[in-house]
Backbone as CSV, one residue per row, in Angstrom:
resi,resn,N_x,N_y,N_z,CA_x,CA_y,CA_z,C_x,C_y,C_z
1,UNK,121.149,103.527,-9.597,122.122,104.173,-10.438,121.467,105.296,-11.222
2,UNK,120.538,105.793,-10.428,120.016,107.376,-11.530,120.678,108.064,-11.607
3,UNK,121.588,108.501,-10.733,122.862,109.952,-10.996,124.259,109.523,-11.756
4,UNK,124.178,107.711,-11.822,125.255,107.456,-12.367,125.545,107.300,-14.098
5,UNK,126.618,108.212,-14.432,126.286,107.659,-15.786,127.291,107.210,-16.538
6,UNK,127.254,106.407,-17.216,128.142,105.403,-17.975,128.644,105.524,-18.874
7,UNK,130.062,105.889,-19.435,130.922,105.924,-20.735,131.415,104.828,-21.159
8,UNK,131.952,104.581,-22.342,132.624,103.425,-22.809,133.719,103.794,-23.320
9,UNK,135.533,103.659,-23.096,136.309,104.243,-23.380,136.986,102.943,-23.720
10,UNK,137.195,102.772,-25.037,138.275,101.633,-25.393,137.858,100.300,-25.069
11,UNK,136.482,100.321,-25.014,135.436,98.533,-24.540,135.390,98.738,-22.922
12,UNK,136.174,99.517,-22.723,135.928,99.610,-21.131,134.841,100.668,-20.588
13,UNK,134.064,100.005,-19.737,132.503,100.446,-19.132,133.200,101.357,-17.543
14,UNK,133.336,102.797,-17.521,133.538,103.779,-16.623,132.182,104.384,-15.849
15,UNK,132.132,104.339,-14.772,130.791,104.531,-14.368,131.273,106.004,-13.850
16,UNK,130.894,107.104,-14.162,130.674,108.464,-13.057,129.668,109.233,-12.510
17,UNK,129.714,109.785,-11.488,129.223,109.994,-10.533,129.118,111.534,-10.323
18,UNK,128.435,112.724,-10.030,128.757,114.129,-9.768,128.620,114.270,-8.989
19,UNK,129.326,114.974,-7.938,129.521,115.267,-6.924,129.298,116.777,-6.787
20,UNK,128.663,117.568,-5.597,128.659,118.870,-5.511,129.709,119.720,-5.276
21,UNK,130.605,118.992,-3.984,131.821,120.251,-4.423,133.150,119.622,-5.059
22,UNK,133.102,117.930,-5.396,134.186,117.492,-6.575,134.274,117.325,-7.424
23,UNK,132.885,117.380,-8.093,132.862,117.392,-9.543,132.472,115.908,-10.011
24,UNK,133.125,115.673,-11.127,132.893,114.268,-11.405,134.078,113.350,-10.799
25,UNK,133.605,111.900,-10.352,134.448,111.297,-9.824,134.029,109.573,-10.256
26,UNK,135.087,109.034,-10.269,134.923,107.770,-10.756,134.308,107.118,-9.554
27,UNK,133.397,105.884,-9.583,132.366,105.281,-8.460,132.440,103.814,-9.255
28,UNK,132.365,102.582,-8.191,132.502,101.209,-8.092,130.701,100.604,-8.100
29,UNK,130.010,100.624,-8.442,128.654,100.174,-8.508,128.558,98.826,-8.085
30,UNK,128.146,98.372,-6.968,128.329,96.688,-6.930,127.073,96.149,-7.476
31,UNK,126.544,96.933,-8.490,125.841,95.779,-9.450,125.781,96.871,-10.838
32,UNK,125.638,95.419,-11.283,125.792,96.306,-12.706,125.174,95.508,-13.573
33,UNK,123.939,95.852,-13.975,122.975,95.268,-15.399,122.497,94.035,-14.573
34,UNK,121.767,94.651,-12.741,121.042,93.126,-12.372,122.424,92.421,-12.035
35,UNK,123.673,92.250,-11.925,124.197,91.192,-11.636,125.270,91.835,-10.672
36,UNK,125.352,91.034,-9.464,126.507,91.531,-8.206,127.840,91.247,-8.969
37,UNK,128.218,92.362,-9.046,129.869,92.346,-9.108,130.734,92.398,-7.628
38,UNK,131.169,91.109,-7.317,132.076,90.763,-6.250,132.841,91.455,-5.960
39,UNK,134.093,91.933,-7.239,135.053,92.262,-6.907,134.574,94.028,-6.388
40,UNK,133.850,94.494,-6.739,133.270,95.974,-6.200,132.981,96.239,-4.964
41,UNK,132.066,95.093,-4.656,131.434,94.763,-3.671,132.387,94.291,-2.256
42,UNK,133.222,93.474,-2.592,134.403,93.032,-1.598,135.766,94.002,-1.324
43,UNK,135.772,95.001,-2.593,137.145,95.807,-2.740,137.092,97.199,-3.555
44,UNK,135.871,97.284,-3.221,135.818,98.949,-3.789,136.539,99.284,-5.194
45,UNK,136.614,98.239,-6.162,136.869,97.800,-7.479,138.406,98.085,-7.417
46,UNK,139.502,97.667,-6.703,140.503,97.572,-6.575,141.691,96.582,-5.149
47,UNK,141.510,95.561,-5.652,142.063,94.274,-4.509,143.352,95.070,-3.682
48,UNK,144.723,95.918,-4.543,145.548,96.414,-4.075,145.206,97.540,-2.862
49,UNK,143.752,98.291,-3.020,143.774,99.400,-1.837,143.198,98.559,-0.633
50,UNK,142.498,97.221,-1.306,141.444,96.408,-0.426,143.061,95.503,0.912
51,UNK,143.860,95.458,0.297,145.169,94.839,1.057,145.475,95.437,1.700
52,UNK,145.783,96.650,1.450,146.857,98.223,1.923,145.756,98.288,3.316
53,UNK,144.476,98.497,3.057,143.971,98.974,4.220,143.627,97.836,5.341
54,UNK,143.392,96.330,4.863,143.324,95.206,5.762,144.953,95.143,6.261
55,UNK,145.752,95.416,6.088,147.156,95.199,6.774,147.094,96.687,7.613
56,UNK,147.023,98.015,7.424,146.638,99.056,7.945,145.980,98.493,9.644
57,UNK,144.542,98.043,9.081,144.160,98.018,10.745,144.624,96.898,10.822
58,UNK,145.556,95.733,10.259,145.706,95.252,11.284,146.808,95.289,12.397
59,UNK,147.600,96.573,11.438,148.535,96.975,12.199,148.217,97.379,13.728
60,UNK,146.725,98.575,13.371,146.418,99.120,14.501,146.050,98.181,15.424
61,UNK,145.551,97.185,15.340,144.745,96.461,16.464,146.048,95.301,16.845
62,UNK,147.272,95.303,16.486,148.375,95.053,17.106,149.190,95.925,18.116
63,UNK,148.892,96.822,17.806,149.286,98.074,18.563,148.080,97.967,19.903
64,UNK,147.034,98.400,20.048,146.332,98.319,20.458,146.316,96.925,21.557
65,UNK,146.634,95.865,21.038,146.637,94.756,21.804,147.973,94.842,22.752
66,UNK,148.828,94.983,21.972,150.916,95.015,22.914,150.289,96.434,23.670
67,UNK,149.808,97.421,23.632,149.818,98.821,24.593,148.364,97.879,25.635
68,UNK,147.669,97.357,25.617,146.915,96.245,26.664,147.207,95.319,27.204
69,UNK,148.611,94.815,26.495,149.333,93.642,27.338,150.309,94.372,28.404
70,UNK,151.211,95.966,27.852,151.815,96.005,28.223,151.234,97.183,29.938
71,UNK,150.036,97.523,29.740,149.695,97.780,30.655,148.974,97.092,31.820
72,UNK,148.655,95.981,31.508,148.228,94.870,31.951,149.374,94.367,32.815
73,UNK,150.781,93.739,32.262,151.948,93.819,33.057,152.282,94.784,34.056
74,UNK,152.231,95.925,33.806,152.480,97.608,34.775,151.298,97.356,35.718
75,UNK,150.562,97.089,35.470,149.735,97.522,36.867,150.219,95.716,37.558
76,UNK,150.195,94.633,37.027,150.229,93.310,37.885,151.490,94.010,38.462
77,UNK,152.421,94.375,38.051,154.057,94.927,39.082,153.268,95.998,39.724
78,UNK,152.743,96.951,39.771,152.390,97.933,40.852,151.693,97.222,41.765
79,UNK,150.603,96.032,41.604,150.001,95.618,42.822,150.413,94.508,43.311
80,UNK,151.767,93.708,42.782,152.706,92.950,43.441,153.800,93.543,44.367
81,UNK,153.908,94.254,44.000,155.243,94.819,45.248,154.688,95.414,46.552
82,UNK,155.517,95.189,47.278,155.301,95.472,48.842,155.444,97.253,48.971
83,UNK,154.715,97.745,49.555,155.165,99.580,49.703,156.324,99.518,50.688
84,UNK,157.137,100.170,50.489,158.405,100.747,51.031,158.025,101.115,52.625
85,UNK,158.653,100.468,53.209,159.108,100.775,54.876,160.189,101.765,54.857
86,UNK,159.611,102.969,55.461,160.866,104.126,55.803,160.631,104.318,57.612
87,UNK,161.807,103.695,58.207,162.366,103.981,59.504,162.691,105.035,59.698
């Protein structure tokens, strides 16, 4: 934490961070004074974005699975059917 530096606004401990082309920006430290902070560490110091994005992929990798089932079906029908006899 050398670039990070610490305010106290209202008992509450704000950690910031400078950034070169954003400036200052608020940052989640998963330790703080020697001791692992979990919730930082597991959720980027916010459980609500930590949800939003575990339902996110798991959207994708539902998608991902039905577009593998459903091509999986398409080809078993293309190499079940008989080719067409034209007399």
């Amino acid at each position: 934490m050398d670039n990070i530096k610490e305010i106290n606004l209202e008992g509450e401990r704000i950690f910031l961070k400078k950034n070169d082309y954003l400036g200052w920006g608020v940052v989640h430290p998963y330790r703080i004074d020697g001791k692992i902070n979990w919730k930082n560490l597991l959720a980027g110091g916010n459980y609500l974005r930590l949800t939003i994005v575990i339902f996110i992929v798991l959207v994708c990798i539902g998608f991902f699975y039905e577009h593998a089932k459903t091509l999986e079906i398409a080809n078993e029908c293309l190499n079940n059917t008989k080719p067409l006899l034209l007399r």
